[in-house]
C-alpha positions in Angstrom: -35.3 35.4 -57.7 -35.3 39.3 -57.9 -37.1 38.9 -54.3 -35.0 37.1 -52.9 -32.1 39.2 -53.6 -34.0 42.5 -52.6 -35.6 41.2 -49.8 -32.8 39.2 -48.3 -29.5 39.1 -50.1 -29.1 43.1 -50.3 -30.4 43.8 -46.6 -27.8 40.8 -45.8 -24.9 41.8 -47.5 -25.4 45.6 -45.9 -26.0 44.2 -42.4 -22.3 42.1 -42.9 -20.6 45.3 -43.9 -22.2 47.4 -41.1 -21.7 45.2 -38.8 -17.7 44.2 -39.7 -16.9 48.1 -40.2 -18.8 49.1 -36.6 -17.3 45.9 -34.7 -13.7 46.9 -36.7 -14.3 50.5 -35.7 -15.0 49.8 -32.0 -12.6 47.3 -31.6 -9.6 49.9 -32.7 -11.0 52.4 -30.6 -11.2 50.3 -27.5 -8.0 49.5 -28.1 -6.5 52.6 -28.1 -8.3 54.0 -25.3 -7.1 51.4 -23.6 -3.6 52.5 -24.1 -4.4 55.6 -23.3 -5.3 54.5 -20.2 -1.7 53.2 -19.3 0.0 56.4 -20.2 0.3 56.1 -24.3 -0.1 59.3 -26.7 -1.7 58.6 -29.9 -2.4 61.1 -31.9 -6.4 61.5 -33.9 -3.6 61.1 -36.9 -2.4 57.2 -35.9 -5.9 57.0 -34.6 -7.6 57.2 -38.5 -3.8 55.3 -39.9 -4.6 52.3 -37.3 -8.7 52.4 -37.9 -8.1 52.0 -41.7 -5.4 49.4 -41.0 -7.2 47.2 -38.9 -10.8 47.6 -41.1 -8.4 46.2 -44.0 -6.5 43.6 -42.7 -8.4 41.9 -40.0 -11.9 42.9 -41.2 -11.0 41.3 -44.3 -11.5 38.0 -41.5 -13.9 39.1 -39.5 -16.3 39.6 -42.1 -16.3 35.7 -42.6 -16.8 34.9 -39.3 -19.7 38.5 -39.1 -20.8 36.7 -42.5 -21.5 33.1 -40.9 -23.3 34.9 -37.7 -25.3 36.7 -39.3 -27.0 34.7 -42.2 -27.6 31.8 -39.7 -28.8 34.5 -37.1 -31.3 36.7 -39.2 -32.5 33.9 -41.6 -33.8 32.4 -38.2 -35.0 35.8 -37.6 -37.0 35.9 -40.9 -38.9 32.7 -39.5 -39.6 34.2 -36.0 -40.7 37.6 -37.6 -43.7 36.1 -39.6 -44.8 34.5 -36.2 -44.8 37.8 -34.3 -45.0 40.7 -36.8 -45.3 43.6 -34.1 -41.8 42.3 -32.4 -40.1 42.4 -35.9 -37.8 45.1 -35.5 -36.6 43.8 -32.4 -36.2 40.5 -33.4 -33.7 41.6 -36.0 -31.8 43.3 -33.6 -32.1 40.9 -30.7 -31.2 38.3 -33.8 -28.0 40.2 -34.8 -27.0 40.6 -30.9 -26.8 37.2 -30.5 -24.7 36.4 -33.5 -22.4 38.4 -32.2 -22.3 36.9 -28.9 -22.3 33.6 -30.0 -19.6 34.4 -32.7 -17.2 35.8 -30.0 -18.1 33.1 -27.3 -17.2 30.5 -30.1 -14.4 32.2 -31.3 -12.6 32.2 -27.8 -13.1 28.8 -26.9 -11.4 28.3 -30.0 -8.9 30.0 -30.0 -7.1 28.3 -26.5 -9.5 30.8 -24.5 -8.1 33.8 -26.0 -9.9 36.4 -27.3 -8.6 37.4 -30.7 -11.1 40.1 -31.3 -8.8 42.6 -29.5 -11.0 45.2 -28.5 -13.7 42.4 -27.1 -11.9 41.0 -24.1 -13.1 43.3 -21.5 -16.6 43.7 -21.0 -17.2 47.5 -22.4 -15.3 46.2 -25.5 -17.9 42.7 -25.7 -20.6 45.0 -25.4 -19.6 47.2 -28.3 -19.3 44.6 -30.3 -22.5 43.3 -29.5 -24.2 46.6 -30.3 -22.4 46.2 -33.6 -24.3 43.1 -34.3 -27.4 44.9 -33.2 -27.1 47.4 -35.5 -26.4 45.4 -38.1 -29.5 43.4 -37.3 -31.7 47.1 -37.7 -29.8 47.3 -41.0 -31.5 44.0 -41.7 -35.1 45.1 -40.5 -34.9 48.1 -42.6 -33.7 47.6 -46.0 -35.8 44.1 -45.8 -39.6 44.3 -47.0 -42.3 42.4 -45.5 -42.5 40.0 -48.5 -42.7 36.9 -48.1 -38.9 35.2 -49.6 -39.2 31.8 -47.9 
């Protein structure tokens, strides 16, 4: 039991929170360079005020959808590591890419075709947040040992 949870719960748990608080972070900050774009002034001062805002109120829901991606995503990834050990970093982060794709793809079909991840619906802004997932996925490959949990 003590395994499992330092070989796969801890490096889980720190992947979600990586990967919520990057995809949070790059989602504000696509925002506002958007507006930016069309002429608005914000200050680094609103910039940190709407950061924090947006990390505590919608990351408090993203992480349940990040959560979902990712444990389905990198327990997969556990399996497909001990087949090809030299590709395992990669695997992870390919792994954690994907759940972030997925999760957004899904999440916009859901939601009438909208995207409600504000700072993925242009394509610069989807690719952050799939870097996010990657990212969390390295998390993954790095805090978790090569023992074997399953």
């Amino acid at each position: 039991m003590q395994a499992f949870f330092k070989t796969f719960l801890i490096p889980l748990m720190a992947s979600i929170l990586v990967t919520t608080a990057l995809g949070m972070v790059f989602s504000t900050q696509r925002v506002i360079s958007l507006l930016r774009n069309i002429g608005g002034d914000i200050s680094f001062s609103d910039r940190l005020t709407m950061t924090g805002f947006d990390l505590i109120h919608f990351g408090s829901v993203f992480i349940i959808f990040i959560s979902i991606a990712l444990t389905v995503a990198l327990t997969l990834a556990l399996f497909l590591s001990r087949k090809f050990p030299k590709l395992r970093r990669w695997i992870f982060i390919g792994a954690g890419m994907v759940a972030l794709f997925i999760m957004l793809f899904l999440m916009k079909k859901t939601f009438f075709d909208i995207q409600i991840v504000a700072g993925a619906r242009d394509s610069f802004g989807f690719f952050l947040q799939i870097m996010a997932g990657g990212i969390g996925g390295y998390v993954f490959h790095r805090l978790n040992q090569r023992s074997s949990i399953i």
